[in-house]
C-alpha positions as a Markdown table, in Angstrom:
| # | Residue | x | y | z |
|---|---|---|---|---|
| 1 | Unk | 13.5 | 36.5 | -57.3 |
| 2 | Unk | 16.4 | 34.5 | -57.4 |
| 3 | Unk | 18.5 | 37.2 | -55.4 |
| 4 | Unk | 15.6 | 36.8 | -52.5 |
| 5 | Unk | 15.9 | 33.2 | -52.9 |
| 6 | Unk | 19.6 | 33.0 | -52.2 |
| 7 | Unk | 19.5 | 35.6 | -49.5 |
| 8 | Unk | 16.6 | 33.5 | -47.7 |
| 9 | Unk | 18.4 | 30.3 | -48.1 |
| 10 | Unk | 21.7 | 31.8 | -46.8 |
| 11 | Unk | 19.9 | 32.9 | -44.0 |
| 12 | Unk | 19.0 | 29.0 | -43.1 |
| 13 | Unk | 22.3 | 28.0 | -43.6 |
| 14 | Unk | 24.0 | 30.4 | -41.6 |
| 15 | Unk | 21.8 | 30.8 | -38.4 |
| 16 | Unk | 22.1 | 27.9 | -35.8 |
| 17 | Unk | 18.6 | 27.9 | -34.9 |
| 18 | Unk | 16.6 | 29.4 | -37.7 |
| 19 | Unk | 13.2 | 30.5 | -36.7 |
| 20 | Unk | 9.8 | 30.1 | -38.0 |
| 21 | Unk | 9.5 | 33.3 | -40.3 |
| 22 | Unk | 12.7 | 32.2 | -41.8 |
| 23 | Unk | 11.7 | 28.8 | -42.9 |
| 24 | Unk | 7.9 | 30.7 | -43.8 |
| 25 | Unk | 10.3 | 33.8 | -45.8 |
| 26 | Unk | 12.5 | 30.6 | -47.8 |
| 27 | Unk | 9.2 | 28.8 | -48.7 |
| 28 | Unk | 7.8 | 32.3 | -50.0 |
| 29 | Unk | 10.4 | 32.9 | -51.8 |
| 30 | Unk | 10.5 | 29.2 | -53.6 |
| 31 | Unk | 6.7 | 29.1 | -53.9 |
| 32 | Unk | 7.0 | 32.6 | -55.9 |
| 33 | Unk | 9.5 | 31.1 | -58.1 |
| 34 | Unk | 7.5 | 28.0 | -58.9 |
| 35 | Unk | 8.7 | 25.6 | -56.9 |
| 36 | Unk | 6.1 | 24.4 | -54.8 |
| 37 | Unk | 7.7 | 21.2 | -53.9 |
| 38 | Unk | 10.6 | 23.0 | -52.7 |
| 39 | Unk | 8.8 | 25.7 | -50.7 |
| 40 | Unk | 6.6 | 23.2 | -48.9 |
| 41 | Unk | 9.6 | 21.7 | -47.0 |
| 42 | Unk | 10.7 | 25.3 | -46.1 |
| 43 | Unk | 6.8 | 25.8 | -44.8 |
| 44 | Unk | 6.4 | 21.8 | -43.4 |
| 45 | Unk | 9.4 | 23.3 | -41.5 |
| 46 | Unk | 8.1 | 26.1 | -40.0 |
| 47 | Unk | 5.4 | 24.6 | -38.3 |
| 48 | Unk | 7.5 | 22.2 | -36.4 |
| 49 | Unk | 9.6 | 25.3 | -35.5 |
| 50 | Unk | 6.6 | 27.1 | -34.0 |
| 51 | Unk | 2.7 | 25.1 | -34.9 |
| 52 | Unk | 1.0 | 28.6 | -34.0 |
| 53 | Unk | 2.2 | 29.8 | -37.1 |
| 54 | Unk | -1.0 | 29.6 | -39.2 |
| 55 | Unk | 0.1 | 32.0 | -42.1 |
| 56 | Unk | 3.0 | 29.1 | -42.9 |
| 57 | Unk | -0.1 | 26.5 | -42.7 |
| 58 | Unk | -2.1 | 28.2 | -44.8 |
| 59 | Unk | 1.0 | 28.9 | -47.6 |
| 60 | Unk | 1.7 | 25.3 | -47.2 |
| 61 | Unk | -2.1 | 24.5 | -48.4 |
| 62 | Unk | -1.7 | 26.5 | -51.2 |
| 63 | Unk | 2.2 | 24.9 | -52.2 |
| 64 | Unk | -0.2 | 21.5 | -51.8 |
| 65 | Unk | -2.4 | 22.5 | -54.4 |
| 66 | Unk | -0.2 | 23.7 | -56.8 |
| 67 | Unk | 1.8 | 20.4 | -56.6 |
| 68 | Unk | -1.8 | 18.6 | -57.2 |
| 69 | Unk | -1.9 | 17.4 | -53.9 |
| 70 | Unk | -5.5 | 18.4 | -53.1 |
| 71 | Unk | -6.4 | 15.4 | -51.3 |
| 72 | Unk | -3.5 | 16.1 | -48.9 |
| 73 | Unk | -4.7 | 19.7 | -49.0 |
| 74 | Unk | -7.7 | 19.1 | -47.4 |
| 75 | Unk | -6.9 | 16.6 | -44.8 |
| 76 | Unk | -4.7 | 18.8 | -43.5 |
| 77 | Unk | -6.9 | 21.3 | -43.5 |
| 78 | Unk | -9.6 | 18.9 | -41.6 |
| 79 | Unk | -6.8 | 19.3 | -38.6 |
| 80 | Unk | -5.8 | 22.9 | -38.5 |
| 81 | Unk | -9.9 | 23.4 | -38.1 |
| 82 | Unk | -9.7 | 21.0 | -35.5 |
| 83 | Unk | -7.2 | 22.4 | -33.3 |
| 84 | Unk | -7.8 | 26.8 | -34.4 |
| 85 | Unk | -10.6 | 29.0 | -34.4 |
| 86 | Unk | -9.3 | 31.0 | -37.4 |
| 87 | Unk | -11.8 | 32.4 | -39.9 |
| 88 | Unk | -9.8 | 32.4 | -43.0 |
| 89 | Unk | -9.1 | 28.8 | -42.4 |
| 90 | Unk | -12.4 | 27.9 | -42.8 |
| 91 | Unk | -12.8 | 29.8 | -45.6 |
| 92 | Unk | -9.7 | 28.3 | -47.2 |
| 93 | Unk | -10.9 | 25.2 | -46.9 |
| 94 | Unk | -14.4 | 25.9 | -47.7 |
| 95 | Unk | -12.9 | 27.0 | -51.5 |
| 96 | Unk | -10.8 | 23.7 | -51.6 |
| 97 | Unk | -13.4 | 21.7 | -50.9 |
| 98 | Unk | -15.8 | 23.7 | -53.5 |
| 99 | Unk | -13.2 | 23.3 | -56.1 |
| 100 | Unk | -11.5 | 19.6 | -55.6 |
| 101 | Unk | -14.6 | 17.5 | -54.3 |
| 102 | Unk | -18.4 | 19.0 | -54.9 |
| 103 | Unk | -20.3 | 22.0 | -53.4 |
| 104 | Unk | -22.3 | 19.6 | -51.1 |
| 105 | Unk | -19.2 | 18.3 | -49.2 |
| 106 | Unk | -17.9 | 22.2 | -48.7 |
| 107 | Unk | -21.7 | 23.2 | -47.4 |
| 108 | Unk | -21.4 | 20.0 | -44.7 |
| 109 | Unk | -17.9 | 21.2 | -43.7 |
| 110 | Unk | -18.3 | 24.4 | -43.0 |
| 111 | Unk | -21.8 | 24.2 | -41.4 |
| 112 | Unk | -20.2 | 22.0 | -39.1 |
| 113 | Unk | -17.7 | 24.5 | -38.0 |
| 114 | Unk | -20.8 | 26.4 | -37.1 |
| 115 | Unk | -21.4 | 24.2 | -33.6 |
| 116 | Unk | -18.6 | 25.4 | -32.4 |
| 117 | Unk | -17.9 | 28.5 | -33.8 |
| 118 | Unk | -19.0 | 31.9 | -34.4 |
| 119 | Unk | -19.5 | 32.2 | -37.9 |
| 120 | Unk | -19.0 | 35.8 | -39.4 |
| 121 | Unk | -20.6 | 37.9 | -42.3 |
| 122 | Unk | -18.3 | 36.5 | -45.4 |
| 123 | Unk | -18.8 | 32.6 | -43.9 |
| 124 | Unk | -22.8 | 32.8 | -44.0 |
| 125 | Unk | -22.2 | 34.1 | -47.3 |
| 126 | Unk | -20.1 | 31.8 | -48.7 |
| 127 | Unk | -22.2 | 29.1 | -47.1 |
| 128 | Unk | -25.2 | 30.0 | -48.9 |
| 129 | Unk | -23.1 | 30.4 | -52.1 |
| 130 | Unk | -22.6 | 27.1 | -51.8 |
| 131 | Unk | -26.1 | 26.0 | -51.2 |
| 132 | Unk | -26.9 | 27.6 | -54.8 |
| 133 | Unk | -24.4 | 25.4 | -56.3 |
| 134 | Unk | -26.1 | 21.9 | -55.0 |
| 135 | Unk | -27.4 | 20.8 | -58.3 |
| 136 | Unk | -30.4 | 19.2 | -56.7 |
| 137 | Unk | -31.0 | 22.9 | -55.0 |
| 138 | Unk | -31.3 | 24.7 | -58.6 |
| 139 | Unk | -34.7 | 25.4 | -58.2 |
| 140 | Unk | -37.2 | 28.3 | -58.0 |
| 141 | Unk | -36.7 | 27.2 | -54.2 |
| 142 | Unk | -33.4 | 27.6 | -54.4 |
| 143 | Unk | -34.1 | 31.7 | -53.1 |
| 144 | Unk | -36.1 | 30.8 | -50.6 |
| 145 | Unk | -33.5 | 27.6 | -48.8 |
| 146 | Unk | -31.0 | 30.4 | -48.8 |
| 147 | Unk | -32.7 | 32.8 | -47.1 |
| 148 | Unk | -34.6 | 30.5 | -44.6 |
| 149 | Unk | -30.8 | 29.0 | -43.8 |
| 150 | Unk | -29.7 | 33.2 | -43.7 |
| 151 | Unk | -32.6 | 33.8 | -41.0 |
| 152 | Unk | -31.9 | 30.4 | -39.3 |
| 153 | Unk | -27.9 | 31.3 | -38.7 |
| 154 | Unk | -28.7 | 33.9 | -37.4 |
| 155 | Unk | -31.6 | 32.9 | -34.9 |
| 156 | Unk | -31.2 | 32.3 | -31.0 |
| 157 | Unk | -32.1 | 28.2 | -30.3 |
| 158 | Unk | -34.6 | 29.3 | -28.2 |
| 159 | Unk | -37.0 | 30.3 | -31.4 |
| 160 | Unk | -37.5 | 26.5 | -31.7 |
| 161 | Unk | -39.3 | 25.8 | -28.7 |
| 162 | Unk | -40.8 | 22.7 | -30.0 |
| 163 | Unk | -41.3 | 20.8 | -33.0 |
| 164 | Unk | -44.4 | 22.2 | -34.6 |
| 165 | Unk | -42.2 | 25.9 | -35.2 |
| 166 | Unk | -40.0 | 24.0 | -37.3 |
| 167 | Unk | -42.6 | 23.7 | -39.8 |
| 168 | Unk | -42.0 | 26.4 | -42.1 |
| 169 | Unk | -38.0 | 25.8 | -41.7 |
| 170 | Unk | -38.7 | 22.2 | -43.4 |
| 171 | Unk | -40.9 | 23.8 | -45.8 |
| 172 | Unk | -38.1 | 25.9 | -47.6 |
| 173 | Unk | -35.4 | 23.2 | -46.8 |
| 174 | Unk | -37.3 | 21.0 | -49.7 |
| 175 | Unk | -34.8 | 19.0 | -51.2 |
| 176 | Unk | -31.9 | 19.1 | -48.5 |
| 177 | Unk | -31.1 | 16.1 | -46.6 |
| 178 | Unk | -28.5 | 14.2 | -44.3 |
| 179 | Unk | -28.5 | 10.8 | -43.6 |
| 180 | Unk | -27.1 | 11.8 | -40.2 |
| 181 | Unk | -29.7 | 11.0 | -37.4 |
| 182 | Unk | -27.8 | 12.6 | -33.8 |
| 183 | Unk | -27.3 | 15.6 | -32.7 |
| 184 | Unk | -23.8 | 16.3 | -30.7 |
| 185 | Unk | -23.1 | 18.9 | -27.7 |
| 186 | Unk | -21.4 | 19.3 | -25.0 |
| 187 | Unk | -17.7 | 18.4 | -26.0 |
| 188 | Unk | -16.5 | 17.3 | -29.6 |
| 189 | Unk | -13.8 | 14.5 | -29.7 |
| 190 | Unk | -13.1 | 11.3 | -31.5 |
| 191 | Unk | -13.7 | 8.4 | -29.5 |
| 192 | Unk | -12.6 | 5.9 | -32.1 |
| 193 | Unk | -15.7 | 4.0 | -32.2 |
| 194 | Unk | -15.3 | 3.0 | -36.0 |
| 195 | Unk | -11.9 | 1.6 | -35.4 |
| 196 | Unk | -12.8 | -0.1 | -32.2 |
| 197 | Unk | -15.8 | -1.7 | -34.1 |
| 198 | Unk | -13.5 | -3.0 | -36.8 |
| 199 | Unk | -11.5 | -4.4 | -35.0 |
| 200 | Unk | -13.9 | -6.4 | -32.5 |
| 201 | Unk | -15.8 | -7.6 | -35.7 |
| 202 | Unk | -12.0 | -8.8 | -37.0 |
| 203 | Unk | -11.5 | -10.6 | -33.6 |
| 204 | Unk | -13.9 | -10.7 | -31.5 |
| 205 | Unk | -11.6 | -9.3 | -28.9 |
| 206 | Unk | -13.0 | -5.8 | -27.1 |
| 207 | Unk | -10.5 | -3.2 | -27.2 |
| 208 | Unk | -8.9 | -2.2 | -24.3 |
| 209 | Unk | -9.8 | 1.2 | -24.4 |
| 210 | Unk | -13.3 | 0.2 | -24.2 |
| 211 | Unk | -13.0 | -1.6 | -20.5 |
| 212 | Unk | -13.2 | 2.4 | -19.5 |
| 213 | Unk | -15.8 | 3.9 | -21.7 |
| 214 | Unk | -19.0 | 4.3 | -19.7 |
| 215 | Unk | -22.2 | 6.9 | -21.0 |
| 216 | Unk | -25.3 | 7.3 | -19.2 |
| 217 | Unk | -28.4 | 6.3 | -21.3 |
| 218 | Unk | -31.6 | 9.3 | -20.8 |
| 219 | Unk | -34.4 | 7.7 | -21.8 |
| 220 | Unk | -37.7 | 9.8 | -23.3 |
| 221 | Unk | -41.0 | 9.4 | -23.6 |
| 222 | Unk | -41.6 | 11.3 | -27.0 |
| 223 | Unk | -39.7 | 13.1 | -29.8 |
| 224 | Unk | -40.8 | 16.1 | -28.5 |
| 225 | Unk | -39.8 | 15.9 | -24.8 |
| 226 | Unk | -35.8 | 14.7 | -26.4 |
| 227 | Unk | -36.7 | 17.8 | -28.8 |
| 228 | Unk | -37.2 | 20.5 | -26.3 |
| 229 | Unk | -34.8 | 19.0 | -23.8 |
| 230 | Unk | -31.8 | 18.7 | -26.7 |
| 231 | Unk | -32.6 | 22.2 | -27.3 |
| 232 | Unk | -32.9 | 23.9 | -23.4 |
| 233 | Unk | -29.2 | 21.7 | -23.0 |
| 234 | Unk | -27.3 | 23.4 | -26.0 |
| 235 | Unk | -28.3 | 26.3 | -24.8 |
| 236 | Unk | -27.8 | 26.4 | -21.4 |
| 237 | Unk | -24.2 | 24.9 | -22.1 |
| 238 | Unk | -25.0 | 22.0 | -19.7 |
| 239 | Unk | -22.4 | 20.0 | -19.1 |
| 240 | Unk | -20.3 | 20.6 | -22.3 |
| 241 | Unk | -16.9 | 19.5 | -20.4 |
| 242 | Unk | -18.5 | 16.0 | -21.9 |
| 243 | Unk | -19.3 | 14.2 | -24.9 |
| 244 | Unk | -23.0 | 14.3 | -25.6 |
| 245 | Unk | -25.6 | 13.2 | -28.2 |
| 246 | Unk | -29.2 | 13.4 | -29.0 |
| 247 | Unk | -30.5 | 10.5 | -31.1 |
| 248 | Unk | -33.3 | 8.5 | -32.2 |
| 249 | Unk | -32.8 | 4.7 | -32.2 |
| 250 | Unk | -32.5 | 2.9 | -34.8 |
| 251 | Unk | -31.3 | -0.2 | -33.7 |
| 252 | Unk | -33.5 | -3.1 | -32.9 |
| 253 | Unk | -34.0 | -4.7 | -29.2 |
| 254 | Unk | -32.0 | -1.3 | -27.7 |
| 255 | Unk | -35.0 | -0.1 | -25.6 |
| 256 | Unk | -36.1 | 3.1 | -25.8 |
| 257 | Unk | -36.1 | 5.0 | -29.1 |
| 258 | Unk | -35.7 | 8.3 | -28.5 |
| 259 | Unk | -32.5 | 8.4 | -26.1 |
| 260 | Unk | -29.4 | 11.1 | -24.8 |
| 261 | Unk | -25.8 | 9.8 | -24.3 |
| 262 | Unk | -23.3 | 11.4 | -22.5 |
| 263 | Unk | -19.9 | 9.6 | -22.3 |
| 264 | Unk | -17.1 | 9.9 | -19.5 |
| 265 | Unk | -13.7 | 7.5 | -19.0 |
| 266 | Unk | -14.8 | 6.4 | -15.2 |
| 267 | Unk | -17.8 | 5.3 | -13.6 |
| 268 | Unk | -17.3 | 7.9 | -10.8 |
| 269 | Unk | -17.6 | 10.5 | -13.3 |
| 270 | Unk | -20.5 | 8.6 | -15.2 |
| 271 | Unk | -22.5 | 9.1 | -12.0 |
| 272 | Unk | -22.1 | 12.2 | -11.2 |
| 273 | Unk | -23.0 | 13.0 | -14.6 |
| 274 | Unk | -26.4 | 10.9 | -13.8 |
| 275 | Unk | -26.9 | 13.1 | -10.7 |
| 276 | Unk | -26.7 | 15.9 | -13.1 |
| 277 | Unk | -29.2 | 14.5 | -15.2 |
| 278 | Unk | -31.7 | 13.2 | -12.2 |
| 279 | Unk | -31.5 | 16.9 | -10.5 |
| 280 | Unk | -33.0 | 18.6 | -14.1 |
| 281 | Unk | -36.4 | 16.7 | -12.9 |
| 282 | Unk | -38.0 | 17.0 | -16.6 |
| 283 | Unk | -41.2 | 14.5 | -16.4 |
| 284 | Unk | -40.3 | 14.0 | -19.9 |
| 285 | Unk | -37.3 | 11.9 | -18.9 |
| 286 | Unk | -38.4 | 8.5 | -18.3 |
| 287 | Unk | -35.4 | 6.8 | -17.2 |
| 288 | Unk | -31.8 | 7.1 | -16.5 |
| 289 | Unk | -29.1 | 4.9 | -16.4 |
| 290 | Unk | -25.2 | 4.2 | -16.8 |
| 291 | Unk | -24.1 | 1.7 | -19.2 |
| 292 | Unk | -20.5 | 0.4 | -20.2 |
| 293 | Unk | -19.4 | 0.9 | -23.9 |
| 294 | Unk | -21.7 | -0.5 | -26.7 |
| 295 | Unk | -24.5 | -3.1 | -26.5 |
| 296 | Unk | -23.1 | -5.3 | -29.0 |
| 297 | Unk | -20.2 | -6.0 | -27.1 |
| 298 | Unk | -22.3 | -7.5 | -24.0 |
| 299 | Unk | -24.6 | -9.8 | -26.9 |
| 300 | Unk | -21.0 | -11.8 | -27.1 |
| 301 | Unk | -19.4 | -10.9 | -23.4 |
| 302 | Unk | -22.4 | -10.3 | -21.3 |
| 303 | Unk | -20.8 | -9.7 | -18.3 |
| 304 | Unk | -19.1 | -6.8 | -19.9 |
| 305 | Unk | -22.4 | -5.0 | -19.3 |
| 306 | Unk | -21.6 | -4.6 | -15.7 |
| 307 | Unk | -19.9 | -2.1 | -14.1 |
| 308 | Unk | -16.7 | -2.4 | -12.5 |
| 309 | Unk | -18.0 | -2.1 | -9.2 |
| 310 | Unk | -20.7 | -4.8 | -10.1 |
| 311 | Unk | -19.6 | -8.3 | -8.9 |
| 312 | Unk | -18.8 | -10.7 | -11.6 |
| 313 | Unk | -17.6 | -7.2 | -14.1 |
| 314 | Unk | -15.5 | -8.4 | -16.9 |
| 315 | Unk | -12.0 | -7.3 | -17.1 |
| 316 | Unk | -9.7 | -7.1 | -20.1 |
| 317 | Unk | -8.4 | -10.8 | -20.4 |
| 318 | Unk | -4.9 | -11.4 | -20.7 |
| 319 | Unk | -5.1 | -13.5 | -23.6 |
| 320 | Unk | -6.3 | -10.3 | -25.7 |
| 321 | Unk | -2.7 | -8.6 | -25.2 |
| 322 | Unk | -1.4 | -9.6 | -28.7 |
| 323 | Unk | -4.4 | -8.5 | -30.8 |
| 324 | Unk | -4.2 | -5.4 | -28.7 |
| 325 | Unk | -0.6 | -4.4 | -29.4 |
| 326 | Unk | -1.4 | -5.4 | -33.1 |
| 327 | Unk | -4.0 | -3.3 | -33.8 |
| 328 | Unk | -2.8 | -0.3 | -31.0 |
| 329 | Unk | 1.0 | -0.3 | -31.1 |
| 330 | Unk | 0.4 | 2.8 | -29.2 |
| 331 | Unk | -2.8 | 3.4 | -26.4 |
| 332 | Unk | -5.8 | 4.6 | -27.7 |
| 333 | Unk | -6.0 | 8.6 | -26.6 |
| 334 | Unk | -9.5 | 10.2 | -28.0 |
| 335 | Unk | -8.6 | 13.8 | -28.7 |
| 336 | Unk | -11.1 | 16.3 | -26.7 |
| 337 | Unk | -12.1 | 19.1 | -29.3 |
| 338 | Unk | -14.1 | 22.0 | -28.7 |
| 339 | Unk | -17.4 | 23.2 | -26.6 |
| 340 | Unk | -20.2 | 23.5 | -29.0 |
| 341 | Unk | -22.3 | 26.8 | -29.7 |
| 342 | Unk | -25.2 | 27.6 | -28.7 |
| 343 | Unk | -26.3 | 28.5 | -32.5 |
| 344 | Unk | -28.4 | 26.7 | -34.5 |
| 345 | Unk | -26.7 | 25.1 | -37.4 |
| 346 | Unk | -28.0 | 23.7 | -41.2 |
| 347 | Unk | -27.4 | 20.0 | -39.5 |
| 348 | Unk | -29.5 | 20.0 | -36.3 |
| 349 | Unk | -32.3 | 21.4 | -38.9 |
| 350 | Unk | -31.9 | 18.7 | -41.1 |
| 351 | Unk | -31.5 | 16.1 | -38.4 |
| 352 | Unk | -34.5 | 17.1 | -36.8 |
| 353 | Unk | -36.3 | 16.2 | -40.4 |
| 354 | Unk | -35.0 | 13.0 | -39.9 |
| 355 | Unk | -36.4 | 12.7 | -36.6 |
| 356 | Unk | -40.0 | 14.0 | -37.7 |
| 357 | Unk | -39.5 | 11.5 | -40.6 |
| 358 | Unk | -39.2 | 8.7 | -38.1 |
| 359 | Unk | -41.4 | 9.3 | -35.9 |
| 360 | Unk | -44.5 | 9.7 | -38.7 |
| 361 | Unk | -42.9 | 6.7 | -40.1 |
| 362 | Unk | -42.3 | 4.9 | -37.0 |
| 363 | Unk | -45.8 | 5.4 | -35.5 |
| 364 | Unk | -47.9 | 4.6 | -39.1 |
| 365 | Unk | -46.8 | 1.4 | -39.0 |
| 366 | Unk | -47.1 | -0.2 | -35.4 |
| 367 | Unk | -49.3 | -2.6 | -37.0 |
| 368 | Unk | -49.7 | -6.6 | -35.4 |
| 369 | Unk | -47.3 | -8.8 | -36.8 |
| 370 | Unk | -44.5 | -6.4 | -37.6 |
| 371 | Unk | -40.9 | -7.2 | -36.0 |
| 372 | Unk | -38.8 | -4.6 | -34.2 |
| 373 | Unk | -36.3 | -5.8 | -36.6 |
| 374 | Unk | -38.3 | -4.7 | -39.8 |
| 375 | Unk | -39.2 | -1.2 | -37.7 |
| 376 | Unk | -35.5 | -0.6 | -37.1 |
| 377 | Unk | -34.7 | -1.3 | -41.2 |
| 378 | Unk | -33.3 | 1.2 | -43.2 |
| 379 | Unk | -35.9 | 1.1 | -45.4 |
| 380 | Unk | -37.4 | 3.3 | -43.1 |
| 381 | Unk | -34.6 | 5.8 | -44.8 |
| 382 | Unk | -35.6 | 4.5 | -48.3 |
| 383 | Unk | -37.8 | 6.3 | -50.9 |
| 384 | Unk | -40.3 | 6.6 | -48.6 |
| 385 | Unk | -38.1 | 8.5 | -46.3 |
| 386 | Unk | -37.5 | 10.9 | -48.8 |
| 387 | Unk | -41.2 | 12.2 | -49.3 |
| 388 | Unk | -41.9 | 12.0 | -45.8 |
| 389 | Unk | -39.0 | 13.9 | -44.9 |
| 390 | Unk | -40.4 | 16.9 | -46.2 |
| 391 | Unk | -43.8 | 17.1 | -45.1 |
| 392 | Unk | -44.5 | 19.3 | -42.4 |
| 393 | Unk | -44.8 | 17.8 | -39.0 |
């Protein structure tokens, strides 16, 4: 090994412009030897030299590990899933995250990939492997969650044509929750929102990259019509060159509870995105409309609320320039990810639970005297949550 080592090393020092394989042959060669330190600087190496070269990535995981750097491990990870459609990936980081965090946090990972990818024999399996391991899941229902989750994966979106045929899928998911309450489609991308959030909070200033986020608001009569319409849009693909979401409301004073979002970067594109919406002509739809960024911005700037090409629209002040370098030293640039599939995945299911939950929950107690405020509470996602979000709907 030391020969190979020498003769890969040599081969660095001597070539002018040493490719990718050589770097990836060096690190091989040094992670063999047990020197994992070593061979992740030959492997960090080659993927600046060429960043298609996912069998380097995947060694370099592994040199991670061995040097006990799983937290690194699996960030990185996180990215390369991001940015490939690579199957083993997954995998690899499906195992990491099995091993180094818990079996729950694996199961959300890869069931996430599932929106936007194809998942193949070996991922369902591992995938339900995982949901044995869930310590509340070890159960005599453990059997059956598996293979209601192994018939689900598998099943065409148009199967659950409206709420009531979920039934028997939130029978045998007993005992699985998210806390998660929105559905995404369309495009998948990080708009920054938490960042933005802290810092308004921090300084009351609205970042600048928020002057130019607009989203038009679809409004819905029931859980049912934003059900079946959710469903029909994921699978028709509508519109998935944008950012959109299916949600129930949970805020107080925001209107309408059960609500789509699709977001854009100009108002031009916002309304043509509305046109879109208005020429579906679903009676379920009850109104739609374009907004600018979030609502609590316009409680403190209320002219914010208004479009650009609305008189009186607020601009971004001057004055906010400092806190905006300070907090962006570079512009804001939300990364545009994938196209989601058309599949079913483990989330939408247990999402949908939530949104059964809430509605039960949200229409036994329209009683006189209680505040939108109280309805809105998260006690609404307290113990009593729990039971009700696994009756039958």
């Amino acid at each position: 090994m030391g020969i190979a080592i020498t003769c890969f090393e040599k081969v660095l020092e001597l070539t002018s412009a040493p490719s990718s394989n050589d770097f990836a042959n060096a690190g091989l060669a040094r992670r063999q030897n047990g020197q994992p330190k070593l061979a992740k600087n030959h492997f960090e190496c080659a993927i600046v030299n060429n960043p298609a070269n996912l069998d380097a990535a995947k060694n370099l995981v592994l040199c991670m590990l061995d040097a006990n750097e799983s937290n690194q491990a699996i960030i990185f990870l996180e990215k390369l899933n991001e940015q490939h459609d690579d199957s083993e990936l997954r995998q690899l980081e499906f195992k990491t995250q099995l091993h180094y965090r818990s079996p729950l946090s694996a199961v959300e990972t890869l069931d996430s990939y599932f929106r936007y990818h194809s998942p193949n024999q070996t991922e369902v399996e591992l995938l339900l492997q995982g949901l044995k391991l869930i310590p509340t899941l070890v159960t005599t229902a453990t059997t059956d969650v598996c293979k209601a989750h192994n018939d689900m994966i598998r099943m065409m979106p148009s199967k659950f044509d409206n709420l009531n045929s979920l039934a028997d899928i939130i029978t045998v998911t007993k005992g699985i929750q998210t806390l998660q309450t929105q559905v995404f489609f369309g495009s998948e991308a990080d708009l920054g929102c938490s960042k933005h959030f802290s810092v308004f909070n921090a300084t009351k200033a609205i970042p600048k990259y928020c002057f130019s986020c607009f989203k038009v608001q679809v409004d819905f009569a029931s859980i049912n019509d934003l059900f079946a319409v959710t469903q029909n849009l994921i699978q028709r693909k509508f519109l998935t060159q944008y950012i959109q979401k299916a949600m129930i409301e949970l805020r107080y004073n925001t209107g309408s509870r059960y609500k789509i979002f699709a977001y854009s970067r100009t108002e031009e594109t916002a309304r043509q995105i509305c046109e879109a919406y208005k020429s579906l002509m679903i009676p379920g739809i009850t109104n739609i409309e374009i907004k600018r960024g979030c609502s609590e911005f316009s409680e403190v700037y209320p002219n914010y609320k208004l479009l650009p090409s609305e008189a009186g629209s607020m601009r971004f002040p001057a004055k906010w320039t400092t806190t905006e370098k300070k907090y962006y030293p570079k512009p804001f640039s939300s990364i545009k990810g994938l196209s989601r599939q058309t599949r079913v995945t483990l989330s939408d299911i247990l999402i949908y639970k939530n949104w059964l939950a809430f509605r039960h929950k949200y229409e036994s107690i329209q009683t006189p005297g209680l505040t939108e405020r109280e309805i809105s509470s998260l006690k609404i996602f307290g113990q009593n949550f729990i039971t009700l979000n696994d009756e039958k709907p």
